[in-house]
DRENKE-570953 format. One record per residue: residue in three letters; residue number from 1; x, y, z of N, C-alpha, C in turn. Coordinates in Angstrom, 1 decimal, padded with zeros to 4 digits. Example, Ala and Ser with C-alpha at 12.3 -4.5 7.8 and 13.67 -1.06 7.14 Angstrom:
BEGIN
ALA;1;013.2;-005.7;007.8;012.3;-004.5;007.8;013.2;-003.3;007.8 $
SER;2;012.8;-002.2;007.1;013.7;-001.1;007.1;012.9;000.0;007.9 $
END
This chain:
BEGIN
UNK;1;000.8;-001.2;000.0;000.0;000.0;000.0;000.9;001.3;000.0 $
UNK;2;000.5;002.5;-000.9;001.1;003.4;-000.7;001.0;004.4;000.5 $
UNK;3;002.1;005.2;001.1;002.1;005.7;001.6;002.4;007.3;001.6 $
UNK;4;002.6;008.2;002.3;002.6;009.3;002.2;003.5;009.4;002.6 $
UNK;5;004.8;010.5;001.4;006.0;010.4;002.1;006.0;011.4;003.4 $
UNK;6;007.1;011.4;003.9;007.6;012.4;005.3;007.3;014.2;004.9 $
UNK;7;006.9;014.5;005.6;006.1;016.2;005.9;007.2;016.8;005.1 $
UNK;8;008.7;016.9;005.5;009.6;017.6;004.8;009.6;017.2;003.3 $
UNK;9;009.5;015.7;002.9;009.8;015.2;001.8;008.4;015.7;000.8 $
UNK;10;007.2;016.3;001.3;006.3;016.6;000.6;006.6;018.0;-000.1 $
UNK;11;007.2;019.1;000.6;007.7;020.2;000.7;008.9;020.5;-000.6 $
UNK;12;009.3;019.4;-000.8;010.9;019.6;-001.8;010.0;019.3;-003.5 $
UNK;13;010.4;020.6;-004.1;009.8;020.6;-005.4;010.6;019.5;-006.5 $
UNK;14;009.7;018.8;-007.3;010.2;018.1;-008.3;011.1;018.4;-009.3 $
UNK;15;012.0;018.2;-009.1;013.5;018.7;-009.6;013.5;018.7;-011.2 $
UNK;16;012.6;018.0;-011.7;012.5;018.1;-013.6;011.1;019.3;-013.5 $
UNK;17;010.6;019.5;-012.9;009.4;020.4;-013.6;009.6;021.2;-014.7 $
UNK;18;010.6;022.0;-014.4;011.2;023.2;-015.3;011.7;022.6;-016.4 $
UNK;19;011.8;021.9;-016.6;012.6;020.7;-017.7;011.7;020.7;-019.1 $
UNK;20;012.3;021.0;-020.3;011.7;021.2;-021.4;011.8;019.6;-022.5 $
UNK;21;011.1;018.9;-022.3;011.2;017.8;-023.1;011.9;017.7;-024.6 $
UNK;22;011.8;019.3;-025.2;011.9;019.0;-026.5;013.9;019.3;-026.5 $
UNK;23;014.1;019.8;-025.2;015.7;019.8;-025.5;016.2;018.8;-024.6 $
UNK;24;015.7;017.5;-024.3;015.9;016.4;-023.9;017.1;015.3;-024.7 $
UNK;25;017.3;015.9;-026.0;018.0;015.2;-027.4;019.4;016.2;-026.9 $
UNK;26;020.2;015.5;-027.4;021.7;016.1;-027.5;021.6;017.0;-028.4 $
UNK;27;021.5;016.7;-029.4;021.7;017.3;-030.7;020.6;018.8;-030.8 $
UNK;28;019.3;018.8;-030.1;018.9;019.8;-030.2;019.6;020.3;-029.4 $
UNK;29;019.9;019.9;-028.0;020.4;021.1;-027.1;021.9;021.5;-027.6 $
UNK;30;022.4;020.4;-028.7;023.6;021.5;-029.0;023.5;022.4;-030.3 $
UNK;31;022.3;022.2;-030.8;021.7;023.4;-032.1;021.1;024.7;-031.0 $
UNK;32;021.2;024.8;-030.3;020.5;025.5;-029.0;021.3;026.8;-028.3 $
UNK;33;022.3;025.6;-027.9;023.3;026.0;-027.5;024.4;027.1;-028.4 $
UNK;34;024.2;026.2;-029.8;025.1;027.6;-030.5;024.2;028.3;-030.8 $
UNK;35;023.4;028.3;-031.2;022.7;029.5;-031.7;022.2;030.5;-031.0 $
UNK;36;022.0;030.4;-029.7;022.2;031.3;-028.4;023.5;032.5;-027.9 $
UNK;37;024.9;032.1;-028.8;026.0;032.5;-028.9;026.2;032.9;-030.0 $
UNK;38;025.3;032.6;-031.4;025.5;033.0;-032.6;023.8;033.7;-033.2 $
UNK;39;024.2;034.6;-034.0;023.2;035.5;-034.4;022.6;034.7;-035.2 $
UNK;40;023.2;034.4;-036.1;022.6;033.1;-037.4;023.2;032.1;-037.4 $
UNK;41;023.3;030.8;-038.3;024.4;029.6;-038.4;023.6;028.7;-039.5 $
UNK;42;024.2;028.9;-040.7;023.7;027.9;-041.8;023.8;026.3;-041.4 $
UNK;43;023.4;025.6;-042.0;023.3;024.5;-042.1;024.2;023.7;-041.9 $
UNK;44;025.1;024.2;-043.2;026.4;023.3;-043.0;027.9;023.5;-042.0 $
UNK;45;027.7;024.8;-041.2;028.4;024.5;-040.4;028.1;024.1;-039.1 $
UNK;46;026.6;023.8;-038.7;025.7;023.6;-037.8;026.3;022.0;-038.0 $
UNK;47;025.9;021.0;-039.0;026.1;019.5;-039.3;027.8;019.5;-038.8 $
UNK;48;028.4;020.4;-039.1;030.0;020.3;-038.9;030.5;020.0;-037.5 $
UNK;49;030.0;021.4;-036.7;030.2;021.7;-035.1;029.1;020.1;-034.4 $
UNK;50;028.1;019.8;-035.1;027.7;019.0;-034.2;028.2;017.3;-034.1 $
UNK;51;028.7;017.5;-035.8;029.1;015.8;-036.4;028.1;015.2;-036.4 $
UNK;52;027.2;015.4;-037.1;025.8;014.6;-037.7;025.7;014.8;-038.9 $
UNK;53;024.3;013.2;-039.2;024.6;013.8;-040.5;023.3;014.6;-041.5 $
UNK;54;023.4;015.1;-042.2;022.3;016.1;-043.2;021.5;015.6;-042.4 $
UNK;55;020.6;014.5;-042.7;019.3;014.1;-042.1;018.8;014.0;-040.7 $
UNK;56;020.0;013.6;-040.0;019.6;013.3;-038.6;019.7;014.9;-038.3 $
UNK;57;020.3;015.6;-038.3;020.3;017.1;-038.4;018.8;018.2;-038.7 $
UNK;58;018.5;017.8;-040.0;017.6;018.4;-040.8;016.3;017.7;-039.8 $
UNK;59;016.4;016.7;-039.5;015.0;016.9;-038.5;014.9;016.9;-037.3 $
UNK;60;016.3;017.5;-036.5;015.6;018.1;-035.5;016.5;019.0;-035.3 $
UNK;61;016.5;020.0;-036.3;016.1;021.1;-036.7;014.8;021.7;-037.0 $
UNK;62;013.8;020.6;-038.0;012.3;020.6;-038.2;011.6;020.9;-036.4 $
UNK;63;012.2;019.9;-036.0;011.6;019.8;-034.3;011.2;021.0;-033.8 $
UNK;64;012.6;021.5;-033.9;012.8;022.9;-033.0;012.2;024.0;-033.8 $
UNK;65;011.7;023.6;-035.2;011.6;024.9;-035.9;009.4;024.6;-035.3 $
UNK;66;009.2;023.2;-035.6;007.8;023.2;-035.4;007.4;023.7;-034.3 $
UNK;67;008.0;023.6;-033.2;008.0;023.9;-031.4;007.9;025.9;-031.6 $
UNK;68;008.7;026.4;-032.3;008.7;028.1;-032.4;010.0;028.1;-032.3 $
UNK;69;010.6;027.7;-032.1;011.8;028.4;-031.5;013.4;028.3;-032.4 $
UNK;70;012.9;028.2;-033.6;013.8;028.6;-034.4;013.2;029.3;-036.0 $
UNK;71;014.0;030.4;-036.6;014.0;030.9;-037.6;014.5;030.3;-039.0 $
UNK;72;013.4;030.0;-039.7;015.2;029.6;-040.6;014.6;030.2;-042.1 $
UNK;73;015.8;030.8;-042.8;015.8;031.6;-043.5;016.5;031.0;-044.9 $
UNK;74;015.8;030.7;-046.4;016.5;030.4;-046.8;016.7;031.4;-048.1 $
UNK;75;018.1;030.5;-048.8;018.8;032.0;-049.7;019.8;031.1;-050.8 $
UNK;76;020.3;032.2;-051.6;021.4;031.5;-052.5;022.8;032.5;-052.2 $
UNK;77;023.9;031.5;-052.2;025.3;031.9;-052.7;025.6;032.0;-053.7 $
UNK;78;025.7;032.3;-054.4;025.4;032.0;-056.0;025.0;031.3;-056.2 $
UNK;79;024.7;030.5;-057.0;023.9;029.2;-057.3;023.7;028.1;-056.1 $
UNK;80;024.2;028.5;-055.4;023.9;027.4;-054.0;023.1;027.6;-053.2 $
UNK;81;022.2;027.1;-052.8;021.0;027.6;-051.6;021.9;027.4;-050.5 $
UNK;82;021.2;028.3;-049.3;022.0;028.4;-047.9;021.0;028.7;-047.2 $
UNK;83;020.7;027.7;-046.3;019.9;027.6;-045.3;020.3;028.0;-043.7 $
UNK;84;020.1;029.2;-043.3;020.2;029.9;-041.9;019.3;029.3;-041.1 $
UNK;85;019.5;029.5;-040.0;019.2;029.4;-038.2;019.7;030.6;-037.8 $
UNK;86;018.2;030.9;-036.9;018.5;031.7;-035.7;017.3;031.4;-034.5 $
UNK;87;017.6;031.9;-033.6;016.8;031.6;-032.6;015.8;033.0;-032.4 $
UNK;88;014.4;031.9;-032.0;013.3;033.1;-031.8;013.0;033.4;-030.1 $
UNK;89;013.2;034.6;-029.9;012.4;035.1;-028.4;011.8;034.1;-027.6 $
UNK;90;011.0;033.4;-028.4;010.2;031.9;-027.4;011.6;030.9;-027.0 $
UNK;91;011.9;030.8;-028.5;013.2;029.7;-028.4;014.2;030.4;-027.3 $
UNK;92;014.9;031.4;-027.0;015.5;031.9;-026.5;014.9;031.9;-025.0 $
UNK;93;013.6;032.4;-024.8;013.1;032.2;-023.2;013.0;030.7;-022.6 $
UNK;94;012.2;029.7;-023.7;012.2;028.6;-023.2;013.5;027.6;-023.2 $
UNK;95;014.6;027.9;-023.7;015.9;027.7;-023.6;016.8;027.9;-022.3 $
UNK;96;016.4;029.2;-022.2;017.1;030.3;-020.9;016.4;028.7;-019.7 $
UNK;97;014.6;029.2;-019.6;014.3;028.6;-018.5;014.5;027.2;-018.5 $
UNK;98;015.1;026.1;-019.7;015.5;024.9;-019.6;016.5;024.9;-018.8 $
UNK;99;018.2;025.2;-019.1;019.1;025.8;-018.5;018.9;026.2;-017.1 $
UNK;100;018.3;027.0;-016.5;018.1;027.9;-015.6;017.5;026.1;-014.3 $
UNK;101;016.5;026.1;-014.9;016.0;024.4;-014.0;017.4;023.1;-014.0 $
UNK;102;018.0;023.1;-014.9;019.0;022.0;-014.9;020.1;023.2;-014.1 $
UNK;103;020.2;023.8;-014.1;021.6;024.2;-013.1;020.8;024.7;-011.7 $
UNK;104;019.1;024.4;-011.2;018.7;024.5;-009.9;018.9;023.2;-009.8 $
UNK;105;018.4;022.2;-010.6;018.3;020.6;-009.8;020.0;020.1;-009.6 $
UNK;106;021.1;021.0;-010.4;022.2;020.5;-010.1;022.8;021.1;-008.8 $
UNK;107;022.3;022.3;-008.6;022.6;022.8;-007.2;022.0;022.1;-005.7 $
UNK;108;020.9;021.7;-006.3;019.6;021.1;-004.9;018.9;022.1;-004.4 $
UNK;109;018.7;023.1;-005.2;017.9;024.2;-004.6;016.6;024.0;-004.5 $
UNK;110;015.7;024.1;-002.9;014.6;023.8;-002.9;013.5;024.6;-003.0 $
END
């Protein structure tokens, strides 16, 4: 039978609440991460910095683009299309507050 934990133990908040599921993936949190430090970032140096490849890249990039929180802007180099990233206000807040919850549950702040 279940029980109810200890008075103190009811009191201590759930350390993932703040926790954003959709930057749960490596790869987004490290398309996240640079783009937070970079104004824009095409494609191909995004696949570069992360070591993935086109595809596994290209969709979760889709991910983060379907969620809001990326821009992507596309264009030519001369005859070459060039596909930008940047991060949007949403993407940037709910980023911040992902981060911000992973370095409280690493501290133990209650």
């Amino acid at each position: 039978m279940y029980k109810n934990p200890p008075l103190g133990d009811r009191d201590m908040k759930n350390p993932i609440t703040g926790l954003n599921k959709v930057f749960d993936n490596r790869i987004r949190l490290g398309v996240m991460s640079i783009l937070m430090v970079n104004e824009e970032i095409n494609f191909n140096d995004l696949k570069q910095m992360l070591e993935v490849t086109d595809g596994n890249l290209a969709t979760h990039l889709l991910n983060l683009e379907e969620n809001g929180y990326l821009k992507v802007k596309k264009g030519f180099i001369g005859k070459k299309t060039n596909t930008t990233y940047s991060v949007t206000k949403a993407g940037e807040k709910s980023f911040t507050d992902h981060i911000t919850s992973l370095e409280n549950m690493i501290k133990g702040i209650k």
